[in-house]
KOLMILO-940105 format. One line per 10 residues: number of its first residue (from 1); their letters; for each residue z, x, y of C-alpha. Coordinates in steps of 0.001 Angstrom, whole numbers. Each point is the difference from the previous one (the first is absolute). Layout:
N
NUM = A = Z/X/Y | ...;
END
This chain:
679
1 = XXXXXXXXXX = -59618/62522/-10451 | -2624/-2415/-212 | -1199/-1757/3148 | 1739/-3136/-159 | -1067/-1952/3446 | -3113/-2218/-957 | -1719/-953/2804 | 202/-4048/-218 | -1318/-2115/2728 | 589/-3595/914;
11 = XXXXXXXXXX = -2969/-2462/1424 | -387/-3057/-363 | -2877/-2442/1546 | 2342/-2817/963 | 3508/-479/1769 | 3024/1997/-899 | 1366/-2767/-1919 | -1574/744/-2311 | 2943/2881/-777 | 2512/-1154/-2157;
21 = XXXXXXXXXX = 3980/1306/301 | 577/2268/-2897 | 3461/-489/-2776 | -1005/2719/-2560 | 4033/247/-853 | 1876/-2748/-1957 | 4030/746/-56 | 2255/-1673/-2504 | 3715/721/-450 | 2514/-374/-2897;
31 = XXXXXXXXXX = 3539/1129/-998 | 1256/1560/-3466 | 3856/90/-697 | 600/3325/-1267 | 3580/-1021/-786 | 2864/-2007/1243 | -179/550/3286 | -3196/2179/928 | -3296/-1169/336 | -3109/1848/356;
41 = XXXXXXXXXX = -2843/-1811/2612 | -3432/144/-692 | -2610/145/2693 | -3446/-10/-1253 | -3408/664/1992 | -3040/-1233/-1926 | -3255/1726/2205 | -3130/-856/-142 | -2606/2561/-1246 | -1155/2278/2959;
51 = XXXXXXXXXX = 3206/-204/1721 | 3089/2196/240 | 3589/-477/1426 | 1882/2609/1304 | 3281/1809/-1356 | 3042/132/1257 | 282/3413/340 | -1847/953/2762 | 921/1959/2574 | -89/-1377/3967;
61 = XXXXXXXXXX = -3697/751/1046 | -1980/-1611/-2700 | -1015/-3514/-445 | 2670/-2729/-748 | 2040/374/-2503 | 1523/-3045/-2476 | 3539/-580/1323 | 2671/-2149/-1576 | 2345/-1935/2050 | 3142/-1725/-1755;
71 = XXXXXXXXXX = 2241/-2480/2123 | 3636/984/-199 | 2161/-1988/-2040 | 2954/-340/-1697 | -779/-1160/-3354 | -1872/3088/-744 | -605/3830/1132 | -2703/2067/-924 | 435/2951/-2004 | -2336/3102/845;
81 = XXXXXXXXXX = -3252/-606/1335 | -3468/-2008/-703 | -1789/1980/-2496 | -3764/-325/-923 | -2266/245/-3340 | -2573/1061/-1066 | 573/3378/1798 | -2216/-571/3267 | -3718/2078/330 | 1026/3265/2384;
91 = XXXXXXXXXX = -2255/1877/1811 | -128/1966/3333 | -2392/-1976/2506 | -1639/2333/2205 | -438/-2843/2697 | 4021/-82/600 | 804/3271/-601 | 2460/-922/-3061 | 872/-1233/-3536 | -502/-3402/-193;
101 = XXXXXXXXXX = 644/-2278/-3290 | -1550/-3365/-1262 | 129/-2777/-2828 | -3431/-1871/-1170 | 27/-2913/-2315 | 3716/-475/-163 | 3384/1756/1229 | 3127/-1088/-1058 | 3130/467/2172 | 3299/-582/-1286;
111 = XXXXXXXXXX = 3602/-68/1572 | 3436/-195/-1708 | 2905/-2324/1607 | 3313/-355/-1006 | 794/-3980/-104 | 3242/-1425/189 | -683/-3791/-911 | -3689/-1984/-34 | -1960/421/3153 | -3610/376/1601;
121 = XXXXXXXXXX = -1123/3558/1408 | -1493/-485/2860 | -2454/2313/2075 | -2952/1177/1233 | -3208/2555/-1114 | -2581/1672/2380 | -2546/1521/-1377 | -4347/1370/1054 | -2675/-345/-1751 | -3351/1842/19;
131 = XXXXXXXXXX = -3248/1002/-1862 | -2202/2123/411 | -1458/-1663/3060 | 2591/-1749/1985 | 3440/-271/298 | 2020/-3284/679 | 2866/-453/2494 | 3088/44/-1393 | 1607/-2793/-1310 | 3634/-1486/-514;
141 = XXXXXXXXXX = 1046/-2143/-3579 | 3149/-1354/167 | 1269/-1110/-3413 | 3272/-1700/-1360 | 968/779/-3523 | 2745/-1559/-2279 | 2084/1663/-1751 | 2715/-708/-3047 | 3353/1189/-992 | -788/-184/-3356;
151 = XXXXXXXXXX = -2017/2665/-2763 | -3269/-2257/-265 | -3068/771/2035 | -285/-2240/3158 | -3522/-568/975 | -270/62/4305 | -1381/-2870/1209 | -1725/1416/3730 | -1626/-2583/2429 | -3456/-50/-734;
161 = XXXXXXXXXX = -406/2675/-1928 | -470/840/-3521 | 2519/-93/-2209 | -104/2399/-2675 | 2907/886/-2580 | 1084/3305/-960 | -1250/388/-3620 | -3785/-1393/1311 | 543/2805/2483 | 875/2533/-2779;
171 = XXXXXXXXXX = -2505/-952/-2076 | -3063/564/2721 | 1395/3177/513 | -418/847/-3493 | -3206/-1393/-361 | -1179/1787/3177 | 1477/3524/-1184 | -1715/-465/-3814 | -3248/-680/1332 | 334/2078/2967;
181 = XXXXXXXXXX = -1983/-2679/2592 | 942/1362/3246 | -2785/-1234/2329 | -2254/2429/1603 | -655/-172/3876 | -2737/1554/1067 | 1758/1533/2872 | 3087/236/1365 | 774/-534/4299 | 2647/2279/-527;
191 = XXXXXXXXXX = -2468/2490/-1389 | 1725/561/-3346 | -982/503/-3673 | -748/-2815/-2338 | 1635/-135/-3422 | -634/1321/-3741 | 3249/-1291/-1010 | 2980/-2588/1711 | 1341/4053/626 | -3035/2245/1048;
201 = XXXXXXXXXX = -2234/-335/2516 | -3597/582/-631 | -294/1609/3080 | 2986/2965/-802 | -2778/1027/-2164 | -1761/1124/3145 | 3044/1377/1555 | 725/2025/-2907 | -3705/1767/63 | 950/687/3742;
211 = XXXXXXXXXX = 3389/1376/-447 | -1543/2199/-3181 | -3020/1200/2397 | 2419/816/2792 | 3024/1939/-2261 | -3411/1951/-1687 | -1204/298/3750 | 3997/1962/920 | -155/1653/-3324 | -3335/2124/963;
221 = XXXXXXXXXX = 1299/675/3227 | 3390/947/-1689 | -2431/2288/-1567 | -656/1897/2492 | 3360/388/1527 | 1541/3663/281 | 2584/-597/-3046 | -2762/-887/-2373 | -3343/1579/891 | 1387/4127/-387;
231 = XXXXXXXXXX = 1070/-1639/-3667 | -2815/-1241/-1192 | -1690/3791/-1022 | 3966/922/-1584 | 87/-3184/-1864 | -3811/414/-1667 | 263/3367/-868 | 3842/-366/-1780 | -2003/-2791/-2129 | -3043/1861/-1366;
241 = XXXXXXXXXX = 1970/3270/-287 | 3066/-1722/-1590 | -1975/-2131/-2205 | -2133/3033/-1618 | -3298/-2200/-428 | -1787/-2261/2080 | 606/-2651/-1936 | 4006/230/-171 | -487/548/4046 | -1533/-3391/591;
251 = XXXXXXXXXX = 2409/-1842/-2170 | 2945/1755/1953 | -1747/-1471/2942 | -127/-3569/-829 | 3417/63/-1023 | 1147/1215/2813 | -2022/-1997/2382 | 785/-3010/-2230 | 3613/1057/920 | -556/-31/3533;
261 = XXXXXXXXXX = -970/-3910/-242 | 2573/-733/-1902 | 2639/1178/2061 | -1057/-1267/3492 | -1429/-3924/-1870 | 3960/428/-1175 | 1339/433/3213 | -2411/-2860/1202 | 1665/-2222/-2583 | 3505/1123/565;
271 = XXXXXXXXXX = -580/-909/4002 | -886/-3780/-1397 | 3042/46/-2272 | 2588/968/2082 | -1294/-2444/3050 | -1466/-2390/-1874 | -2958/-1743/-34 | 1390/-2920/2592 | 1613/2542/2432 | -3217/1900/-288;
281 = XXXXXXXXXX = -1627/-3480/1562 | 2501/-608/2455 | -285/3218/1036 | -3038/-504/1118 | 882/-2446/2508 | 3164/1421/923 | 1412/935/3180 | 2544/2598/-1346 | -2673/1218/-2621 | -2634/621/2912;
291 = XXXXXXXXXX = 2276/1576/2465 | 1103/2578/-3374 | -3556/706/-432 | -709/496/3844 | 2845/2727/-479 | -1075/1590/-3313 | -3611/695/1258 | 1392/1082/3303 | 1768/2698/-2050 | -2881/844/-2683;
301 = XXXXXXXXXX = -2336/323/3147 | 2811/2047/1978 | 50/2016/-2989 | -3658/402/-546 | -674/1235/3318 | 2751/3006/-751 | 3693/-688/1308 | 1138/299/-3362 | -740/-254/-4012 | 1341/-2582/-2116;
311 = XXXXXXXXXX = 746/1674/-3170 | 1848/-437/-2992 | 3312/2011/-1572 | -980/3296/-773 | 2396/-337/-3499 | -2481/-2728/-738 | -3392/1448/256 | 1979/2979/-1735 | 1117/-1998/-2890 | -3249/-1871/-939;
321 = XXXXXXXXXX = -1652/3994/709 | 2525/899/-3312 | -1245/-3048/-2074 | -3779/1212/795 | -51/3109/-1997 | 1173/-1886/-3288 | -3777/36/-1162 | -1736/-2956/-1699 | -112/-3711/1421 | 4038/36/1486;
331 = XXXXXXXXXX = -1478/3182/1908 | -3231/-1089/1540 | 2262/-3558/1337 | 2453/2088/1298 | -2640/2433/1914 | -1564/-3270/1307 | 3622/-1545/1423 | 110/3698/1407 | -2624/-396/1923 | 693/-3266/1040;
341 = XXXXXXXXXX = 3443/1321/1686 | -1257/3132/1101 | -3225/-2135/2171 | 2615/-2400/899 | 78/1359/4029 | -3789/-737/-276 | -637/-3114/-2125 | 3858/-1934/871 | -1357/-1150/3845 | -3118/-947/-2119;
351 = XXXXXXXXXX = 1285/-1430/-2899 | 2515/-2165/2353 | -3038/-1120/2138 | -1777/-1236/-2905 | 3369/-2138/-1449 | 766/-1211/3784 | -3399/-1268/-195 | -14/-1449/-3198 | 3086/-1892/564 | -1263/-1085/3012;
361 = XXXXXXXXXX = -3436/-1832/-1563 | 3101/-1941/-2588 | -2077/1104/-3190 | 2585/-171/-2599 | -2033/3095/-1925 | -653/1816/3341 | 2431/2732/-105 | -1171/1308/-3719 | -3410/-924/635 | 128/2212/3199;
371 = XXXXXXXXXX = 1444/2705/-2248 | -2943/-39/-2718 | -2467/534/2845 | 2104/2794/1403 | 1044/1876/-2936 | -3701/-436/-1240 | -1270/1224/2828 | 2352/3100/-416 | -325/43/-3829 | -4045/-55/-421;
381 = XXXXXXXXXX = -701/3516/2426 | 2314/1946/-2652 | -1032/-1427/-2747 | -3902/590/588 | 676/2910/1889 | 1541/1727/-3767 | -3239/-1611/-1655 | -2422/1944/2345 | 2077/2855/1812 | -3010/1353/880;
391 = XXXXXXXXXX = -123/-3085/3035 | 3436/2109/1326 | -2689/2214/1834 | -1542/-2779/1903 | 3503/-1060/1596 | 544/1056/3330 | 2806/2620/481 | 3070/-1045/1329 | 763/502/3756 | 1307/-1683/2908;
401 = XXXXXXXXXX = -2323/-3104/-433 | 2108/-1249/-2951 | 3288/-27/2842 | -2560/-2278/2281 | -449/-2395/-2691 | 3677/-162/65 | -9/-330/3515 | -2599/-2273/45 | 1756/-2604/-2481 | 3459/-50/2692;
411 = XXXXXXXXXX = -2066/-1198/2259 | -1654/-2756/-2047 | 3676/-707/-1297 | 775/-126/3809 | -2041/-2807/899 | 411/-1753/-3207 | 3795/29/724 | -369/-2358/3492 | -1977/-2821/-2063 | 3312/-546/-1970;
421 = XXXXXXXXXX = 1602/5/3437 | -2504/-2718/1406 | 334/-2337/-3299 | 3779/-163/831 | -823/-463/3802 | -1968/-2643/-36 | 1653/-2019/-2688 | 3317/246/2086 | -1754/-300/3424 | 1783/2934/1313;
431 = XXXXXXXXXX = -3046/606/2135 | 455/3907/-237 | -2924/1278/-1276 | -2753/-2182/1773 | -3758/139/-1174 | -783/2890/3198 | 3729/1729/-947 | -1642/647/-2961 | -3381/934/495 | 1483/2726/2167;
441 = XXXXXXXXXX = 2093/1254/-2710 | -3066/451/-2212 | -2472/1561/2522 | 2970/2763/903 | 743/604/-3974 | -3871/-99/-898 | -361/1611/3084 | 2038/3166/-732 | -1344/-9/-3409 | -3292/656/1172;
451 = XXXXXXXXXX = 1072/2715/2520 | 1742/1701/-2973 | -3104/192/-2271 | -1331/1905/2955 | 2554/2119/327 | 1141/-1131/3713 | 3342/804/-1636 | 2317/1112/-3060 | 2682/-1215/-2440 | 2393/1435/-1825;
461 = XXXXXXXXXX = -1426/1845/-2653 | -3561/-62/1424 | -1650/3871/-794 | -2156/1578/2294 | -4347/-952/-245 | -2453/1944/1538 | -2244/-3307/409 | 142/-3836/-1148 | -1864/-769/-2726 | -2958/-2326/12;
471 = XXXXXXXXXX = 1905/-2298/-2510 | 3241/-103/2102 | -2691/-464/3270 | -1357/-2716/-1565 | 3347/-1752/-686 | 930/650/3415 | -2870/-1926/1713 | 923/-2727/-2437 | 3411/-368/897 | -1112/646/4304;
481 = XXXXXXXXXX = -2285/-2779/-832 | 2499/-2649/-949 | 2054/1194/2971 | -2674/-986/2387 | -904/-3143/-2311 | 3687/-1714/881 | 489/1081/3655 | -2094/-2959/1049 | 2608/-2218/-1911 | 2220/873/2800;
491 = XXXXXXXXXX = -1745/-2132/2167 | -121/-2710/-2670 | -3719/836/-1972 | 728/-1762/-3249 | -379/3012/-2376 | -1308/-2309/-2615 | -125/3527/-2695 | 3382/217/102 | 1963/-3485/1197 | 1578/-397/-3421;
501 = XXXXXXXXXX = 2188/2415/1373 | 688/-409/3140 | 2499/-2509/1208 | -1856/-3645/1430 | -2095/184/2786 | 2155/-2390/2431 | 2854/2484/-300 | -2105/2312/2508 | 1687/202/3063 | -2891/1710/1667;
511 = XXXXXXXXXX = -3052/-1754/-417 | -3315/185/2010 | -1469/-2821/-2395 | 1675/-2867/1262 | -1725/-2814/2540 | 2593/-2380/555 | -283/-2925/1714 | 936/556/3484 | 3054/-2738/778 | -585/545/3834;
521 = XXXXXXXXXX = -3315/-2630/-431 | 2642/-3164/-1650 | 3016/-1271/399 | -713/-1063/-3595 | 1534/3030/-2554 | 1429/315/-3062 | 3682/-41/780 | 2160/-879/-2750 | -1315/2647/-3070 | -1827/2428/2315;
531 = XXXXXXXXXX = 2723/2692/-193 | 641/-891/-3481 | -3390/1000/-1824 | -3322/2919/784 | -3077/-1569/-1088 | -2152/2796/-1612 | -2553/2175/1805 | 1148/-766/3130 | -923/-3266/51 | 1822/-2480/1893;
541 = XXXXXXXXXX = 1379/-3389/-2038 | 1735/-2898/814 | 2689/-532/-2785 | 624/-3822/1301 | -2382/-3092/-743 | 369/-1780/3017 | -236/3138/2582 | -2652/1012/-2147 | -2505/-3014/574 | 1784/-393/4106;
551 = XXXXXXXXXX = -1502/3318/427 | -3304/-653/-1344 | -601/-2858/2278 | 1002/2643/3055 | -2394/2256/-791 | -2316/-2382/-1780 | -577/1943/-3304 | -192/-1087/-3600 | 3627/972/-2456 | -92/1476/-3186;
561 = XXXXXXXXXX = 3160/-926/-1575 | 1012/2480/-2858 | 2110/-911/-2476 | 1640/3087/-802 | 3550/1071/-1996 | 1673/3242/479 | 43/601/-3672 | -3535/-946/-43 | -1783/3051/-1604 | -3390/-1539/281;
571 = XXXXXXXXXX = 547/-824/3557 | 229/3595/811 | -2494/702/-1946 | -2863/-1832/2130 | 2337/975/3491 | -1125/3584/-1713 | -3151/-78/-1688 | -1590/-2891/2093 | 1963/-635/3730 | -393/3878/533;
581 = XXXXXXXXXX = -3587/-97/-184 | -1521/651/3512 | -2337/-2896/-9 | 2993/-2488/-1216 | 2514/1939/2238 | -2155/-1295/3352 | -364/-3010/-827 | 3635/-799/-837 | 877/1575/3346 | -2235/-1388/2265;
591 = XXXXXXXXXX = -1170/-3773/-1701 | 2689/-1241/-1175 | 3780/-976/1123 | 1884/1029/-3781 | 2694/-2062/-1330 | 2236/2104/-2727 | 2229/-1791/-2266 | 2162/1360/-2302 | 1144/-2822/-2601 | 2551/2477/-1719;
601 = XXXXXXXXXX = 1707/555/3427 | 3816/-418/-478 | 779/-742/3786 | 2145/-3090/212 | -1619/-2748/1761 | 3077/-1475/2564 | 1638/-2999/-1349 | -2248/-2378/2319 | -2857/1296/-1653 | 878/-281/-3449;
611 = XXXXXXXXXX = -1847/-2958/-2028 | -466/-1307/-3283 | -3610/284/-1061 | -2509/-3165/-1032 | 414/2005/-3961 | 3605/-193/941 | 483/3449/589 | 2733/1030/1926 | -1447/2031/3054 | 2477/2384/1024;
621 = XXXXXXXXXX = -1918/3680/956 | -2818/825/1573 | -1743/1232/-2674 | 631/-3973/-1423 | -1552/-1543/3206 | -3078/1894/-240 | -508/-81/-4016 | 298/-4184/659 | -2135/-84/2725 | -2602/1585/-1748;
631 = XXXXXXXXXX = 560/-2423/-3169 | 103/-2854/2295 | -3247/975/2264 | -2080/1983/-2629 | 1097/-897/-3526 | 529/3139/-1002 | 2536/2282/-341 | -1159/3181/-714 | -240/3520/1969 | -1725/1730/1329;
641 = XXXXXXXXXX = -1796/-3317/1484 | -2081/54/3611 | -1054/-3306/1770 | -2082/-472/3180 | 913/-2457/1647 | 3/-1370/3985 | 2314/-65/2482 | 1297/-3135/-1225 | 478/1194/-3928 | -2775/-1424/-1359;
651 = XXXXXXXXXX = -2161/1682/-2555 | -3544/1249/1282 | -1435/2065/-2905 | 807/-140/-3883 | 3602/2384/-671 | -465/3539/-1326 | 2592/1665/-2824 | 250/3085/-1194 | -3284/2182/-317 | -910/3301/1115;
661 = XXXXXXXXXX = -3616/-279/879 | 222/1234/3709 | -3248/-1816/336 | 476/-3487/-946 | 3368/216/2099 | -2303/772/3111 | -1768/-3071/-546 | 3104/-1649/-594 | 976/669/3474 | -3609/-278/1781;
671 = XXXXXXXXX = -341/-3725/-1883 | 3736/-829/1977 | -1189/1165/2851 | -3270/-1621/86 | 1319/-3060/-1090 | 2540/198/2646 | -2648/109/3035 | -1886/-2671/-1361 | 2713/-2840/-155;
END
């Protein structure tokens, strides 16, 4: 996929007022009486271009999904559940690990209620909304819409919001789906696609070239596996002898390599029809769906490294053997199913990696695009392999290397398996397989990998070699080489090449990194969220306002508060890309007392501390608290943001947003600091 976080940086000259609080959503409600007594209630998000509000359907983990909330009452029930058009944007976000889905421009959600006489539905909507910059804390519309008893449309009348009838809503949608407007972000903080159509991300276009590239990727080394490689002279020579010319002997060939692609892009296609393309996206995110796929590569790998085959019927690959020697175009098919069956112990843990995978990413194509690379990749050898059969000399001769590739791909399967495990971990907070849990799960299957390829030990089916091969000693240096490269991550080293995988740094339990504070030198600590949160890299962070700036007076440093959000994908982008930096890293430790606050926190404030805000908000979490005192102070309210300020709260240096220029950050920090010992 296309990089889609644009470095964007805020500065202005002046005060911080000069920030303006953000609305980019407009909601407007109305009700449509579908007959005598059910009526269908329309919820409508108008966005501004640029922005994006989140599904529904998204799985605990991501960023905040929009939630409906209807007030019990007995004039009225609802029948099934809030349901949402267009069909949102889906992509899998490599920043949380999962399939997360969107609406730009405008989302409509709709609920049907069962009415028993006249009456007002009454509720409440949460909802986030980001661009590709920023995300804003999430906010609460509570809405009050009349309803009738009758079969005429009844047009809600909300407080203070747009009202909007059902056939105005109907017709924008139909304007909006014949000309095909859907507004273009430029990026995404979720890290997702942007669309061709209200139904296809432009982005999937991206993720299908990388699911192609890695089923054409399996299919080579399908290739080489021991079921297919002793076939490939048997299969070349039964075309050119068969055929009687050269000519007749090539055409047999693209048939029947066409025939392998059409048989494994069908069984791609069948996987999307019998799931679906919906359960193919919730799979994605899903618990049940990830734990399956922990235990299917688990058994592909198990298999791989020689406890077993997986093979098909033998009255199978027997019957589609008969069909083969009817001759002409019905033959050549039938010899290419044959040797799909027949390679089945070889290319099934292979082929079920790929569709795992596929399913995985949410690409509604994936599974049949990951069979055109992998049948192509098994199609082209024979094909130009009957063309020029004089290129069967060059091949190497089959031998006990083609059981290490074998070998080779369990343990890739191996540790591909636990990263299924870990999206399921974390999104659960099990705490099982911590960041250091796993790094030593990788360095002892890498590990043994390596001390196979240089034949330290055997498998099951392993043959006898005189001496490894410089090939197989190259590979094994490789895969020693990664070993070493993670065994620093035990002690909390970053590992930058390969933290996409890896579970979050402040799940490391042991971690020679962190500088804490030391809490023997004040009486002043964080108390109340301490045990709650782990600020990244080791760093220590206040999680309170007020102990925050009582500390900096103790030790007489300057705070940087950070605006921050769990669900904040741009925040962990800079706490990645920027905090981590070595230069940034000491100054953050050592210059300044940091203030975290998370404005999507759903910890509920005790009833003393509950407010109504100067908006008239109703201030009920955390999360609330800190998203209105940065409105209040700052006049913004927008995340990632980071202030300087004193120990009394008030602003030293002009705020910084999102932008990943490690350098201007540094002076960022120096100009707080400087301006801090001057005052």
């Amino acid at each position: 996929m296309r990089n889609l976080i644009i470095c964007f940086w805020f500065l202005i000259s002046g005060l911080s007022v000069f920030a303006q609080i953000e609305n980019p959503v407009k909601w407007s409600f109305s009700a449509k009486n579908l007959n005598e007594d059910k009526v269908e209630i329309s919820i409508r998000a108008d966005i501004q271009p640029g922005w994006h509000v989140y599904s529904q359907f998204i799985e605990e983990g991501g960023p905040i999904p929009t939630s409906f909330t209807f007030n019990p009452s007995g004039d009225y029930s609802l029948i099934g559940k809030v349901t949402e058009s267009p069909k949102a944007i889906s992509s899998f976000d490599n920043n949380f690990k999962m399939n997360i889905a969107w609406h730009e421009k405008q989302v409509i959600f709709k609920q049907v209620i069962k009415v028993n006489k006249a009456t007002s539905v009454t509720g409440s909507l949460e909802f986030m909304v980001c661009n590709d910059q920023k995300c804003l804390p999430p906010e609460e519309v509570e809405f009050n819409i009349p309803v009738s008893f009758k079969t005429v449309p009844v047009v809600a009348v909300p407080s203070s919001l747009t009202v909007t009838t059902d056939q105005q809503i109907a017709n924008q949608v139909r304007t909006d789906t014949v000309n095909n407007e859907i507004t273009r972000p430029d990026s995404v903080s979720s890290a997702v696609a942007v669309l061709k159509n209200p139904n296809q991300p432009k982005g999937s276009d991206n993720t299908l070239i990388g699911i192609f590239v890695a089923g054409f990727i399996g299919g080579l080394l399908a290739f080489f596996m021991p079921c297919i490689y002793p076939m490939i002279p048997l299969t070349v020579s039964f075309f050119t002898k068969r055929a009687g010319s050269k000519a007749k002997g090539v055409q047999s060939a693209l048939i029947y390599g066409i025939s392998i692609i059409i048989i494994y892009v069908a069984l791609g296609l069948l996987i999307t029809a019998i799931f679906g393309a919906s359960a193919l996206n919730e799979a994605a995110s899903s618990a049940a769906f990830n734990l399956l796929f922990f235990a299917v590569l688990i058994l592909f790998a198990v298999s791989f490294l020689g406890a077993f085959e997986i093979t098909l019927p033998s009255s199978l690959v027997n019957k589609m053997d008969e069909k083969s020697n009817q001759g002409g175009l019905i033959g050549l098919f039938f010899m290419a199913f044959t040797l799909a069956l027949v390679s089945f112990s070889c290319t099934g843990p292979i082929i079920g990696t790929l569709l795992v995978e596929t399913v995985s990413k949410g690409a509604n194509l994936g599974p049949a695009i990951g069979m055109l690379g992998f049948s192509a990749a098994l199609a082209v050898p024979f094909t130009l392999f009957a063309i020029f059969p004089s290129w069967l000399k060059e091949l190497p001769k089959s031998g006990g290397w083609m059981n290490a590739v074998k070998v080779s791909l369990g343990f890739l399967e191996l540790a591909l398996a636990f990263k299924f495990l870990s999206n399921v971990d974390l999104a659960y907070h099990w705490n099982i397989l911590d960041r250091d849990i796993f790094i030593v799960i990788w360095i002892m299957i890498f590990g043994c990998w390596g001390l196979y390829l240089l034949g330290k030990f055997k498998l099951a089916h392993d043959v006898e070699v005189g001496y490894i091969s410089l090939t197989r000693l190259f590979f094994a240096m490789l895969v020693l080489g990664f070993t070493l490269y993670m065994v620093p991550g035990l002690f909390g080293a970053p590992l930058k090449g390969i933290s996409a995988w890896l579970p979050p740094q402040t799940t490391q339990d042991f971690d020679l990194y962190t500088n804490s504070y030391s809490t023997a030198e004040s009486e002043v600590t964080p108390k109340k969220y301490t045990d709650l949160f782990h600020a990244p890299h080791g760093l220590d962070a206040f999680y309170d306002y007020e102990e925050g700036l009582a500390y900096s007076r103790k030790v007489n440093k300057p705070v940087l508060l950070d605006f921050t959000g769990w669900s904040c994908t741009n925040c962990r982008k800079m706490e990645a890309s920027v905090w981590a930096e070595h230069e940034v890293l000491n100054r953050l430790k050592n210059d300044y007392v940091i203030i975290s606050l998370y404005v999507d926190d759903k910890t509920e404030l005790a009833e003393n501390e509950k407010y109504v805000s100067e908006s008239g908000k109703k201030i009920k979490t955390l999360g609330n608290k800190w998203s209105d005192l940065q409105a209040k102070n700052f006049k913004t309210n927008s995340q990632p943001y980071y202030v300087i300020v004193n120990s009394e709260g008030r602003t030293l240096v002009p705020p910084l947003a999102f932008n990943l220029d490690v350098k201007n950050y540094i002076n960022f920090l120096d100009s707080g600091k400087n301006a801090f010992s001057r005052q």
